[in-house]
N, C-alpha and C positions, 0 to 999 in steps of 0.2 A: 408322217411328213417330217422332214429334216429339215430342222433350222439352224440356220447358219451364222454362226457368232461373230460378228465384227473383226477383225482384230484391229486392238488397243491402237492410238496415234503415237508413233515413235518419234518423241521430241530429241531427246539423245543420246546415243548409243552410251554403252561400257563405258567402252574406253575411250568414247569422247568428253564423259564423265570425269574419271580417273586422270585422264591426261590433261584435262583441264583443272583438277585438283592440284597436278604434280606442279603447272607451271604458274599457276597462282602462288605455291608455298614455295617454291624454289624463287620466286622471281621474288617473293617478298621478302625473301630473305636476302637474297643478294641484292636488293634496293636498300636492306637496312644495312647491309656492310658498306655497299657501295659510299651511301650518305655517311655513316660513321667518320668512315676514311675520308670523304672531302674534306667534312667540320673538322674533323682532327689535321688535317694537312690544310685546310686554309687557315688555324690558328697558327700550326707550325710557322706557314709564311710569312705572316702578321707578327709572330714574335723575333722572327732572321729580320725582315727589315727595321722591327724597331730596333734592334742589338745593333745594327749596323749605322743605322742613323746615330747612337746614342756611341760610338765609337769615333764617330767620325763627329761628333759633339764635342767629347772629351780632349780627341788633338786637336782641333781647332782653339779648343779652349788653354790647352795647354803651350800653344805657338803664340797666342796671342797674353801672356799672361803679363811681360815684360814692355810689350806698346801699350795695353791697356794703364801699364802703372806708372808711365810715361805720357799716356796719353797722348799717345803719336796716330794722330789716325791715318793719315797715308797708309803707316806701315797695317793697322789695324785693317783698312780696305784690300792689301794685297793679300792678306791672308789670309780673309773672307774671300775672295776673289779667288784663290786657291781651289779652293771647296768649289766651285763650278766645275771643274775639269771630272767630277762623277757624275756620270748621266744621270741619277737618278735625281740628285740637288736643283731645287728649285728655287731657292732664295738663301741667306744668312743675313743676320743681324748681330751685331755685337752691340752691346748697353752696358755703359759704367753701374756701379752702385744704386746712381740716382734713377735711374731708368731713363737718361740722355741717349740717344743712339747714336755710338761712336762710330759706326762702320754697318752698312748696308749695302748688298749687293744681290742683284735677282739674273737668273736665267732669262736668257731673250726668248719671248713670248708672255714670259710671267710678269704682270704688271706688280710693277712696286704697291698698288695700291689695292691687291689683293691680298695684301701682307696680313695674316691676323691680326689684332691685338689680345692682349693674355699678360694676367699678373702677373708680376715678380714671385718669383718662389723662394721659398726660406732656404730650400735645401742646397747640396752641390746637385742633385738630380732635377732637371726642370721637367714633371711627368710628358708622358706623349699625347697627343690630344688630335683626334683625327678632324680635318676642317674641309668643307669643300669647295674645291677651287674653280676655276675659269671653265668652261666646257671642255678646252683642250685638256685640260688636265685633272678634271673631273675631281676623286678625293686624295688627300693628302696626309702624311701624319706631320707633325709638330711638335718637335725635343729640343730640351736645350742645358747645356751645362753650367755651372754655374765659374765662373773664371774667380782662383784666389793667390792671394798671393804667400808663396812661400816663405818660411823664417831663413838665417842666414847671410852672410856677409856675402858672400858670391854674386847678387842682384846689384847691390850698389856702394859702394863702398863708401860714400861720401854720406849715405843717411845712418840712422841708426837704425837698428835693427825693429823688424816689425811681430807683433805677434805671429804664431803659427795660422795659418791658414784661413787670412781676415779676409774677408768678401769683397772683392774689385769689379765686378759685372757678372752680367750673363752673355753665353753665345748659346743662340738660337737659327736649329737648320731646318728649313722643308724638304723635307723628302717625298718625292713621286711613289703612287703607289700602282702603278700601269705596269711594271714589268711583274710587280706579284701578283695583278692583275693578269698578270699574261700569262704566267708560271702555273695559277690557278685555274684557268683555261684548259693549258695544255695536262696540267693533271684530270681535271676532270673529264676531259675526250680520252683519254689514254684509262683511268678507271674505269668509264663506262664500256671503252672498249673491252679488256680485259672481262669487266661482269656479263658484257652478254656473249663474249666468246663461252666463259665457264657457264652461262645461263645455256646456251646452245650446244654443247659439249655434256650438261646434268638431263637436258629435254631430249636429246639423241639417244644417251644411255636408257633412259625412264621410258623411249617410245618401243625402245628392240624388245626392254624387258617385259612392256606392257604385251606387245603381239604376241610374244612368244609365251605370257603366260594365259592373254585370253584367247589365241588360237584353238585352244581344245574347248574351251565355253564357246564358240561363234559352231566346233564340230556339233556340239552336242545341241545347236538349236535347231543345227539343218535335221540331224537326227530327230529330234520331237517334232519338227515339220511332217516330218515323213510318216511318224507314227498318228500325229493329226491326222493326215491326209487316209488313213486306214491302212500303213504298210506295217503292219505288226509284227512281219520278217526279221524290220533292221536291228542292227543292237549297237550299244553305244561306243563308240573306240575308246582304246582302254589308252590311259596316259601315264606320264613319270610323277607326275604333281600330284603329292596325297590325297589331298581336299578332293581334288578334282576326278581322281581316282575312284576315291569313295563316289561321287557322284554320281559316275557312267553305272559304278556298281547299281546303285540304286535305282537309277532308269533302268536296267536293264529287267531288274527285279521286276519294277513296275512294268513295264510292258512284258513281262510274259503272264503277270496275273491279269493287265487287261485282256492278253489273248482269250486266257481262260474263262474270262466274265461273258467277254464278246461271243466266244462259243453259245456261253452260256442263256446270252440275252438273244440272239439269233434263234433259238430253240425255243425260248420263252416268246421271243415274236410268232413262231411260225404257229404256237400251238392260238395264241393271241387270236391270229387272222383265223385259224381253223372255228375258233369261238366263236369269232365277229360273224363266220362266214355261216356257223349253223346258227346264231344268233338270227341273223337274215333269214334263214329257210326258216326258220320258227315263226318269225313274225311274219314271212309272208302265209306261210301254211294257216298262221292263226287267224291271217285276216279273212285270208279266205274261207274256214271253215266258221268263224263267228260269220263274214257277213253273208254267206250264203243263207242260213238258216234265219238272216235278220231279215232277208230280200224277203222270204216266204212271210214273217209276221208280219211284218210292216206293211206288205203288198195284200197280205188276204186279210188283213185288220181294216184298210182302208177299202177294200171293195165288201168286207162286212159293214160297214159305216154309210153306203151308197147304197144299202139294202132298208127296208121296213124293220125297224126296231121299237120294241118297247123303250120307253126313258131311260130306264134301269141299263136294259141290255146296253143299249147306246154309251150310257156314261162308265161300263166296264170294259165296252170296245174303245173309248177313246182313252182308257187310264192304260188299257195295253200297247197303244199307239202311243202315249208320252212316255212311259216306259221305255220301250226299245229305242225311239228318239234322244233321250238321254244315256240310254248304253250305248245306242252309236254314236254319241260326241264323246263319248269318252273313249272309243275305238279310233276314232278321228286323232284326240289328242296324242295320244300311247302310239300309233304310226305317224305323226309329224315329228315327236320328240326320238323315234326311232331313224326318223332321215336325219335332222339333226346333227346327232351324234355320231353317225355315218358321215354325215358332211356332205350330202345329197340335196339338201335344202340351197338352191336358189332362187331369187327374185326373175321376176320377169316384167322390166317396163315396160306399157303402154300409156297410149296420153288418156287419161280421165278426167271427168268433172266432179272435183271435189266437194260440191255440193250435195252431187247428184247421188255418191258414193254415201255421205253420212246422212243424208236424208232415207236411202234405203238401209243402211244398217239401225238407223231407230225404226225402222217401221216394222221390219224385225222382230225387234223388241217390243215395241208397242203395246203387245197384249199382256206382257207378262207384269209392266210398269203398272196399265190402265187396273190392273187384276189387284194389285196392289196400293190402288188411287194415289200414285206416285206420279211428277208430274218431268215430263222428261221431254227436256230444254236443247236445245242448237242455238252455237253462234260461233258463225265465222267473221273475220276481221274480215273487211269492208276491200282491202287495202290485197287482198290472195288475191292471184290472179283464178280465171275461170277454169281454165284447163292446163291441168300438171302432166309432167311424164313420173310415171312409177308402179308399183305393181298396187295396182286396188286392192289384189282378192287378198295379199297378207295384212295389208293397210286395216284393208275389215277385217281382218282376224284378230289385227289385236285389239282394236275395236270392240267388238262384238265378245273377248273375253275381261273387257277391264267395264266395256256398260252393264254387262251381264255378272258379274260380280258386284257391282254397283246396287244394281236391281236386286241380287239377292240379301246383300247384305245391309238394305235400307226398308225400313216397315213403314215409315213416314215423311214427306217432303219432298225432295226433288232429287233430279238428279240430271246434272248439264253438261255438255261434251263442246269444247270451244276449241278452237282452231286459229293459229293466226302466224305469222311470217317472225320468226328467230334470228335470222340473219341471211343474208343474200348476198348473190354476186352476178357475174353477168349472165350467166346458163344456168345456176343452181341456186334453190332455194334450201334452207335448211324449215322445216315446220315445228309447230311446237304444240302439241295437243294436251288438254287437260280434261282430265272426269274426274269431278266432283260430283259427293253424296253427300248426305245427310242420315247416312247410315250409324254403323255401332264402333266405328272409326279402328285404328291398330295400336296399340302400347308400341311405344316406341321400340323398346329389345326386340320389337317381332319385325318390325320395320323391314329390314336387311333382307332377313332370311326368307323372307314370301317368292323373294324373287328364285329360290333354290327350287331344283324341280319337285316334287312328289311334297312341297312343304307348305301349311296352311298354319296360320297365325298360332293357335295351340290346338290339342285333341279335340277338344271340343266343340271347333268349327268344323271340323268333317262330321262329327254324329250329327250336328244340330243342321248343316245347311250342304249336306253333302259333298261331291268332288272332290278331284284326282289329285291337284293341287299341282298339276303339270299347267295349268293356262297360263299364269302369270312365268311361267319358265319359258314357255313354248315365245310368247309375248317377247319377254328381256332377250331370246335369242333373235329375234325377227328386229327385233330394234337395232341392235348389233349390224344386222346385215344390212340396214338402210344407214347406217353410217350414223348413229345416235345415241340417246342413253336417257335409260328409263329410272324411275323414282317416285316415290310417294311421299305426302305432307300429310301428317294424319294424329291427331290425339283420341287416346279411347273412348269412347261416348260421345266424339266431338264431329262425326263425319270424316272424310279422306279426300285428300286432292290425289288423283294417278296423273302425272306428266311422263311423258313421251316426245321424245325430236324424233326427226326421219329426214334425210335429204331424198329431194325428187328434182327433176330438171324441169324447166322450162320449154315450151314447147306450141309453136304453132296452134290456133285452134281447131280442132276436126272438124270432120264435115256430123251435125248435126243437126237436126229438124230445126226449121228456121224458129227464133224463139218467136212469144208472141211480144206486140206490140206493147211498147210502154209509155209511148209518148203521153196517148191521152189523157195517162194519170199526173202528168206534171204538174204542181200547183194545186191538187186538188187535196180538202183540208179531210183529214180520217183523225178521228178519235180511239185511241188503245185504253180500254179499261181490263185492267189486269190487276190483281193484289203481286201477282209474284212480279217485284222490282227486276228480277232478272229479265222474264218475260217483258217484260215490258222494254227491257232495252235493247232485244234480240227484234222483235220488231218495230221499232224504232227507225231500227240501224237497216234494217230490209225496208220497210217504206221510204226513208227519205233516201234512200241507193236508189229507186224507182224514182226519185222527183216530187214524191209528195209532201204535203206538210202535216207530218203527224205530231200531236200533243197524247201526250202518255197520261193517265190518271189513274190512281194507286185504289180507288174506292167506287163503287156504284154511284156514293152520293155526288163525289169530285166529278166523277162524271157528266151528271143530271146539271153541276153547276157549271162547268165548262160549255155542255150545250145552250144554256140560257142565255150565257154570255155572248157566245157567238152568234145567237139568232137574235137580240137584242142589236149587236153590233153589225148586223145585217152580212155576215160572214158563217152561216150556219155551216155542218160538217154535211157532208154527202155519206159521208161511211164510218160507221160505226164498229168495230172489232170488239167484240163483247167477250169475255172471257163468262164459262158457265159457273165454276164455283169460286166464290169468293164469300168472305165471312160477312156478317149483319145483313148484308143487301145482296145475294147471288145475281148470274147473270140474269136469269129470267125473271126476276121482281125490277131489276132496271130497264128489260126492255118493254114489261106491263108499263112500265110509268112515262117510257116513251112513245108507246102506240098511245096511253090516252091525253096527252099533251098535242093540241092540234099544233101548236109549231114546233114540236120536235119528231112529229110522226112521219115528216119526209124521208126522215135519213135513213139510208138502207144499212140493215142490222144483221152483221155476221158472227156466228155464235163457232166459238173455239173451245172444247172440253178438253176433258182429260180422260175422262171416261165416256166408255159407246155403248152407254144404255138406250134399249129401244124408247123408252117412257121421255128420254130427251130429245129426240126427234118428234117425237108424237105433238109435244108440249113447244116447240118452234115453229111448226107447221099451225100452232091455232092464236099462237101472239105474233104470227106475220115476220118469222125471223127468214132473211132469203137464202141464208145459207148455212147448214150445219157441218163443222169440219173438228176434226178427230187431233188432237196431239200424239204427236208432234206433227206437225204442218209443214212439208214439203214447200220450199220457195216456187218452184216452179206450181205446186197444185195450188199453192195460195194467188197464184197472179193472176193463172187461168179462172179459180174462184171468184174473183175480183171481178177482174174481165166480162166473164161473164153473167155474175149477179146485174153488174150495172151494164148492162146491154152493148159493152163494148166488143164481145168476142160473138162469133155463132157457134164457136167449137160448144159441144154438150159438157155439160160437167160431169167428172169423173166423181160418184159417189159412192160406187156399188166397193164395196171392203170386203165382199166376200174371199172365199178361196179360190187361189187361180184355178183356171179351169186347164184346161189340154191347148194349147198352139192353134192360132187361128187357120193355119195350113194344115192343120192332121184332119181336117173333111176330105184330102185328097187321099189317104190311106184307103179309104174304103174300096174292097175290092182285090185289094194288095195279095201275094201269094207269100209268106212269108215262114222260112225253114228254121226253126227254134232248133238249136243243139245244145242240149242241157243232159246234166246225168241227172241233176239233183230232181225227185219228182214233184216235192212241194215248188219250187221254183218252176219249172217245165209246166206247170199246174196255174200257176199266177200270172206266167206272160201268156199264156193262154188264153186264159182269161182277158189281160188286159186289151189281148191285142180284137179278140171276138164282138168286145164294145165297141171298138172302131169299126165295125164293119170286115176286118183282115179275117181271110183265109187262111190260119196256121196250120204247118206241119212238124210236126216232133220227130227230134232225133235223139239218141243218149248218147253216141261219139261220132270219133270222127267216120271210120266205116262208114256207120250208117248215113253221115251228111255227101259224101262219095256215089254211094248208092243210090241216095233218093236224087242226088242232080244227074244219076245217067238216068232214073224212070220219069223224071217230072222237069217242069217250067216252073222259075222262082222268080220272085222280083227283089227278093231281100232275104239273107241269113245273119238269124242272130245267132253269135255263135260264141259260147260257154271256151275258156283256157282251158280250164283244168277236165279232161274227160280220161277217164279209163281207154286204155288200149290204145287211140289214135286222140292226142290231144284236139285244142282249136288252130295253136298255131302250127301243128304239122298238117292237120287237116287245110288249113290256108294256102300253103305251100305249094299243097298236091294240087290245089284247085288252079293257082296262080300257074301251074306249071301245063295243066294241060288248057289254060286260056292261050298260053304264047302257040302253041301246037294246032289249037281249034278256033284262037281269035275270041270275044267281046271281052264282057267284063262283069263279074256277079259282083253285087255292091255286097261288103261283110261287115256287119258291126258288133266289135266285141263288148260282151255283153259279161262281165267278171268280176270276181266277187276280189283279184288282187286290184289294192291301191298303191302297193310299195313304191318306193324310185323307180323310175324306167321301168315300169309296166307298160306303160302309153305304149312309149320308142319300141317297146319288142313288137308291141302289138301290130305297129305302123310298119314297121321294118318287115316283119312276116307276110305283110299286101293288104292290110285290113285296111279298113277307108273311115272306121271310125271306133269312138271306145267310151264304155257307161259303165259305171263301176255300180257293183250292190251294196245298199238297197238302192232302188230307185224309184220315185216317184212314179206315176201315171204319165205328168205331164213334161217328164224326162225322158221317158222310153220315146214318147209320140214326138217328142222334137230331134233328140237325135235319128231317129227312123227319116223322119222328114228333110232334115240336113242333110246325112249321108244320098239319101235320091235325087237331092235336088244338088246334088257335086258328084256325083257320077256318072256315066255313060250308060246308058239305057239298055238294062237287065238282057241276057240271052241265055239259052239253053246250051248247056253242054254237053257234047257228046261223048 
């Protein structure tokens, strides 16, 4: 099977990569020139207008140097006033020595009394000092010169001469800083322009040289597309770019050695399937040659068993009947784990009742527990619904392999199979099953590996307790296919918890025999004397689901005193569940001390074992017990139990635990004409036999031929009819038959009768006209029900001509 790899989520390309690379670094670099160049051009600015302010300081100062030393302020004002006629001049001040302001004059808008004030300065430079102004005129700088007076006769000739260059005032000018404001502006749109012309002009060049160098990288992935897709033809186009060069080179390399692989593994496939394929003919050929000769033991072992035997004889006939019993579970396991691995193996939902399903899979077991005075517990959660949809027959299989490992690997105590709801939704339930022992438990290192096919905890558990060590494999895969997952909780010498989930769906309930009545029991008080605390809360939980009200007590004596209590309180129990072995006081010393107790001898007393010794029946029948029932206890057998001890039901009670017998409809066999096609003659030998007890008329055939010939001499009511025959199989034999029914009209009922179990044996079987199919060995009471089935779904036998 070809599985198919995702491909990866493409966040972003190459050279959506790369080109986002280029325009990050180009852009961040032309953002740090760009900025550079502002801060260095709006200092530039900042030092032109203070040069110019600081000039236009100087001649103000230098016009005024003769009013101020006169002290003429008209003249002083007009030549402050002067200084207006430069747009950029916001105010002038002129101040004598003392800091008197001889001459003040402001730009219209610029209020006089937005005029800084600022110290006199020592210097002839009065420094620049940025202040901020009115809104209209937001910031400003602020210079000023220092006004002195020259040495010199030329000034005045009536004084005397003055030191060189004595201190007479200061003039101080505002100067606007809005047009270098402005100037800043328009550089900075004219820089930015320029940066992202060259920013767009470096990402134009970086995009051509990008395409054009990962153009042959975008050739070269269509090419590996191609060779994915299985075109091992193409080869990689060859380029100018070295790297890149080398590259195709090396694709190309590669894909002719994957041609050669692929050859290679195509060959390695076909011989693969040629393996697989005689691997199949192996295992069916083996099933059938093992179970044909298993049909013969098993079939004349048990009709030796239904004969007059000495003791002896009898317990060598029945150790040869569990013998083959356990070869054929291990034939069973070795052909599941063979579909398996084929991938043959699927489920088949139907809606069952999961009750009904684990109550027959311990009964099962039953004998091998009770053999082992093992006591073996059921409980489901209260909270499951009645009827599931899923496949039963794997459900108990993996069942029947994790309680039967349970069973074998526990010499003392119990061993409990509980059931209950994991998670749900609106149509599906996920379940969650656990088997718990009290067995020789797992080292944890082995833990893991149990679940690997053909592997059992160490050597020593296959000499000492036998098996294939496929069940727990066969298991872990069947779990798998119900959508779950299997696990063990286990310490060595500590016992083992086995957990298993399985999803199953919900589902309508069927049409089943109406259950019996429960009302009656509503309200009514039962006493559980059990030692095992589990037991005891397994029916617990089943009584008060019915409406009753049950008290649990751990001890024969708890018991006796519970009863007291109650019959004192005028509230006595009607029904008593007495459990038979319990330590200091068993069940039968508590219900001697109830029959001799005049007021507790009312209460009716049902005795539940563990084990089905005849000496335990004997011994309830003469202490007045009403009813003896066998563990594990069936819900439905325990109600009807109930029911019926206390004269609520008329149905009889079910006690008889013998071995089933043959299908209440095989009395209608008798008389029957029926054409056995067998080659094998031990077999041809044993349905002979079985069928002659029923009263049936058989005729023998050894192929197909001969089943041809005896329906053109004879009248049949049934052919069982053997696959595998020399000369003319069954299903060519089937063919012929179905071929001349369309020609001559009825219909002869065929039931295959084969020793193949593989995958799709059925469907051939069905497919060739057969009407039904019994695989070997097979029971007694397996032959006589599908015999009875197939007649009772068919159209009523005729002779052919």
């Amino acid at each position: 099977m070809n599985t198919l790899i995702p491909a990866p989520i493409r966040r972003t390309s190459l050279f959506g990569r790369v080109l986002l690379s280029n325009v990050v670094l180009v852009g961040t670099a032309v953002a740090c020139l760009a900025g550079l160049f502002l801060v260095t051009q709006r200092s530039a600015l900042q030092r032109q207008l203070e040069a110019r302010a600081d000039l236009l300081a100087e001649f103000l100062a230098s016009e005024s140097e003769l009013s101020m030393l006169v002290r003429n302020r008209p003249d002083l004002e007009r030549t402050a006033a002067t200084a207006l006629a430069n747009e950029d001049v916001l105010y002038v001040i002129m101040a004598d020595a003392s800091g008197q302001v001889m001459a003040r004059v402001a730009r219209q808008g610029f209020p006089i009394s937005a005029i800084p004030a600022r110290p006199q300065s020592p210097g002839s430079v009065v420094p620049a000092i940025i202040f901020d102004g009115p809104a209209s005129q937001r910031q400003f700088i602020d210079v000023g010169r220092a006004i002195s007076a020259s040495s010199g006769p030329e000034l005045l000739s009536w004084e005397s001469p003055k030191p060189a260059a004595s201190h007479l005032g200061v003039v101080r000018v505002g100067f606007s800083m809005a047009n270098q404001r402005h100037l800043f502006v328009l550089t900075v749109v004219n820089g930015l322009t320029v940066a992202f012309v060259a920013l767009a002009l470096i990402m134009a060049i970086h995009y051509f040289q990008l395409r054009s160098l990962l153009r042959p990288l975008n050739d070269l992935v269509t090419f590996t597309r191609k060779v994915a897709q299985g075109d091992l033809k193409q080869r990689a186009p060859a380029v100018k770019i070295d790297e890149i060069s080398d590259l195709s080179v090396a694709f190309n390399d590669m894909v002719g050695e994957l041609e050669v692989s692929r050859q290679e593994l195509m060959h390695l496939v076909q011989e693969a399937q040629e393996a697989n394929r005689l691997k199949s003919e192996f295992l069916a050929n083996m099933s059938h040659e093992i179970r044909t000769p298993m049909n013969g033991i098993l079939g004349m072992t048990e009709l030796v068993l239904q004969t007059n035997l000495t003791p002896e004889q009898r317990d060598y006939s029945a150790t040869v009947k569990n013998s083959a019993l356990a070869l054929l579970t291990i034939i069973n396991d070795v052909l599941d784990f063979s579909r398996m691995e084929a991938g043959k193996m699927v489920l088949d939902p139907v809606p069952f009742v999961l009750q009904e399903m684990l109550d027959q899979t311990l009964k099962a077991l039953a004998l091998r527990a009770h053999q082992k005075g093992l006591e073996l517990l059921c409980r489901v959660a209260p909270d499951l619904p009645e009827v599931l949809l899923g496949d039963p027959i794997r459900l108990r299989q993996i069942l029947l392999n994790l309680v039967g490992n349970a069973i074998k690997f526990t010499d003392q105590g119990e061993v409990l199979v509980s059931a209950e709801v994991d998670s749900e939704s609106d149509s599906r339930l996920m379940l969650h099953f656990v088997v718990s022992d009290t067995g020789i438990g797992i080292a944890a290192e082995h833990q893991k590996a149990i679940f690997d096919a053909f592997t059992q905890a160490d050597g020593s558990t296959t000499r000492k307790y036998g098996g294939t060590g496929l069940g727990l494999g066969i298991s872990s895969r069947l779990v798998d296919l119900m959508g779950g997952r299997i696990w063990v909780e286990s310490r060595h010498g500590e016992g083992s918890h086995f957990h298993f989930t399985g999803r199953v769906g919900r589902t309508a309930k069927s049409a089943h025999a109406p259950p019996l009545s429960r009302e009656q029991l509503v309200g009514m008080r039962v006493l559980i004397v059990d030692d095992n605390a589990i037991n005891r809360r397994i029916l617990n939980e089943i009584c008060t689901g019915w409406g009753m009200r049950p008290d649990p007590a751990g001890s024969g004596l708890v018991g006796l005193t519970l009863m007291h209590k109650a019959q004192t309180a005028g509230n006595p129990y009607c029904l008593v569940l007495l459990d038979a072995q319990m330590p200091e006081m068993d069940g039968f010393d508590v219900a001697w001390r109830i029959r001799q107790d005049v007021d507790l001898s009312k209460a009716v007393i049902m005795m539940l074992s563990s084990c089905d010794l005849p000496d335990e029946a004997a011994r309830c029948r003469e202490l007045g017990i009403a009813r003896y029932l066998v563990k594990p206890v069936m819900q439905a057998e325990l109600l009807n139990a109930i029911l019926v001890t206390l004269g609520l039901a008329t149905q009889p009670p079910q006690i008889d635990r013998a071995a089933e017998g043959p299908p209440a409809n095989t009395d209608k066999l008798a008389g029957l004409r029926v054409l056995i096609a067998e080659d094998n003659p031990v077999n041809r030998k044993l349905v002979t036999r079985l069928l002659e007890k029923r009263s049936v008329v058989p005729v023998t055939a050894t192929n197909g031929h001969e089943v041809l010939r005896a329906l053109d001499g004879g009248s049949f009511d049934l052919i069982l009819m053997d696959i595998q025959m020399p000369g003319m199989d069954g299903l060519e034999a089937t063919v012929a038959i179905r071929r001349r029914e369309k020609a001559a009209g009825g219909h002869m009922p065929i039931l295959a009768m084969t020793a193949h179990a593989m995958a799709g044996d059925r469907e051939k079987c069905l497919e060739a006209g057969m009407d039904g199919y019994i695989t070997k060995p097979m029971n007694p009471a397996e032959l006589y029900g599908a015999i009875a089935e197939v007649l009772a779904t068919t159209a009523a036998p005729r002779k052919l001509a």
